[in-house]
N, C-alpha and C positions, 0 to 999 in steps of 0.2 A: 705329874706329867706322865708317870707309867700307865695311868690307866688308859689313857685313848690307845695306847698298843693293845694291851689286853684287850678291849670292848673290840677293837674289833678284828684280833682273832678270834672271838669268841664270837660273833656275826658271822665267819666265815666259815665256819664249825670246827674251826681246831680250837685248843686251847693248851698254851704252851706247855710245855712238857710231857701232853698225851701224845702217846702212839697210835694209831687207828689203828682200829680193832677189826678183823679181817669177818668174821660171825657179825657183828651189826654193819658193816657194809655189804654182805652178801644178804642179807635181809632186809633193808633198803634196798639195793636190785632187785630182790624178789617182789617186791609191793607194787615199785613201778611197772615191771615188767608186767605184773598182777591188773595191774589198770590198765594198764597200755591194751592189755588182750581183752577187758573187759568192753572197753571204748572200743575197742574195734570192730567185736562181734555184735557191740548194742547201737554203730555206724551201719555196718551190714544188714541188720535184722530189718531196721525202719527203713533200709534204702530198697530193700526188696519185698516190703509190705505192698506197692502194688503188684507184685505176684501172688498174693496170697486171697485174688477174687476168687471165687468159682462160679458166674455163671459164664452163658455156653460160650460167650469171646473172651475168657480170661485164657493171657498167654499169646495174642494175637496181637498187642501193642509192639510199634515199632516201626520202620521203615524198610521195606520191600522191595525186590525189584529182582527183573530177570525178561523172560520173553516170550514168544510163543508166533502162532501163525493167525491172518485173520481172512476169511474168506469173505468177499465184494459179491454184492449182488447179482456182479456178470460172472460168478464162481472163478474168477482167478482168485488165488495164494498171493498174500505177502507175507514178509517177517514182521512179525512187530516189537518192540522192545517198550517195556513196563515202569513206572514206578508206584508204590504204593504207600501211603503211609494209617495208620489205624491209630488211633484214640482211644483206649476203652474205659469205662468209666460204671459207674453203678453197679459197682460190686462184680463186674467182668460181665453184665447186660445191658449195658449201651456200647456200642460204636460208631463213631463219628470216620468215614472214609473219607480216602481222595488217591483217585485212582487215573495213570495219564500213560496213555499210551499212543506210542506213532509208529506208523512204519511209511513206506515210501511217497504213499499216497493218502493216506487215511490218518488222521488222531482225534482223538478225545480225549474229554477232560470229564472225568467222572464225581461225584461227590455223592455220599450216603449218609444218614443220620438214622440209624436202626434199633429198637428198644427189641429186647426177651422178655414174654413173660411165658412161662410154663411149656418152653417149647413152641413158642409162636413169635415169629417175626414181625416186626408192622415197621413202617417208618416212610420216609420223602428221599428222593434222588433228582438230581438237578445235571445236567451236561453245559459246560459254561460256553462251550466253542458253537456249536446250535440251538442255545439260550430254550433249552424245554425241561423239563421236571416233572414230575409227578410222584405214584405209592408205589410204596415196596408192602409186600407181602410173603409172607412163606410160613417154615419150619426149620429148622435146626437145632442142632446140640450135639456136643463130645468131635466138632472137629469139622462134621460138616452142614450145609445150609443148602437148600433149594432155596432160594426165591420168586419171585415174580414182579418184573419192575413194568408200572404204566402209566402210561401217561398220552398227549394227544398224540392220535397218529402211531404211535411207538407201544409196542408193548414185545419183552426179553425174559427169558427166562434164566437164572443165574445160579448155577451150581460152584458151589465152595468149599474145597477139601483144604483143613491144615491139620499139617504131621508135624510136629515139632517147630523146626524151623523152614520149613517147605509148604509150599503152597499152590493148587491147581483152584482155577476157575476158567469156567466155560460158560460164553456170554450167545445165548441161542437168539434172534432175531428176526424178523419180518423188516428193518430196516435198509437201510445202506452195506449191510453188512448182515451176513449170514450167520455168522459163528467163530468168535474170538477164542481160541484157546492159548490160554497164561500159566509158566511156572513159574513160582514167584519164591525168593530166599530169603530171608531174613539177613539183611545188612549189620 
């Protein structure tokens, strides 16, 4: 009958009449603690592998938002307030947009789908609120982008600077609207 005591203090890791031993419990600390930092920085590493693209929209994922002024084709100003959000994908040369902005009088709903290759932009934009779309075209790399977006009727020219977490775009037009200027933050 003594052995089921025994059996499982010995399951529990004592075993009656040892002392614990202060050097193998600090070295068990150390192991754990040992993995713990390994797990954690090998959490970290794969959780920020997608920062680790480089082409020219790696580091522009994320959701955006801030404001700017839009000037109407009878040249009054309004304020207008942004939201933005980016997708990037293909090694940081693809971007998938969606871009919405309103102020008093005026919104749109913007959407891009943009490939890089070697410094050149191509892709499709669509506006969902006056159901038109057509091509993007440009240049970019290291932050910022010209484009040129066309479509029927409509054709804008769209310049896009990102600094870090900061972000200006300027939407040039022949439309309803003259000249969107946006500073955009990273959320």
């Amino acid at each position: 009958m003594g052995h089921p005591r025994v059996y499982r203090a010995a399951v529990a890791g004592k075993h009656r009449g040892n002392k614990p031993n202060p050097t193998t419990e600090f070295f068990a600390l150390t192991r754990r603690l040992t993995f713990a930092a390994v797990a954690f920085f090998l959490v970290a590493a794969s959780g920020s592998a997608g920062y680790a693209q480089s082409g020219p929209f790696a580091g522009m994922a994320g959701n955006w938002s801030g404001g700017g002024t839009i000037t109407l084709d009878d040249g009054s100003t309004e304020r207008i307030r942004c939201r933005a959000s980016y997708a990037v994908g293909a090694g940081g040369n693809g971007l998938n947009q969606s871009l919405t902005c309103a102020s008093d009088s005026y919104k749109f709903n913007l959407a891009s789908n943009v490939i890089a290759q070697a410094g050149t932009l191509s892709g499709t934009w669509s506006e969902s609120i006056r159901n038109v779309s057509g091509n993007l075209d440009g240049r970019g790399g290291g932050g910022n982008f010209q484009v040129m977006a066309s479509g029927p009727g409509f054709t804008a020219s769209i310049a896009l600077t990102t600094r870090g977490n900061k972000q200006s775009v300027v939407i040039r037009s022949q439309g309803t609207f003259r000249v969107t200027s946006i500073s955009l933050s990273r959320r």
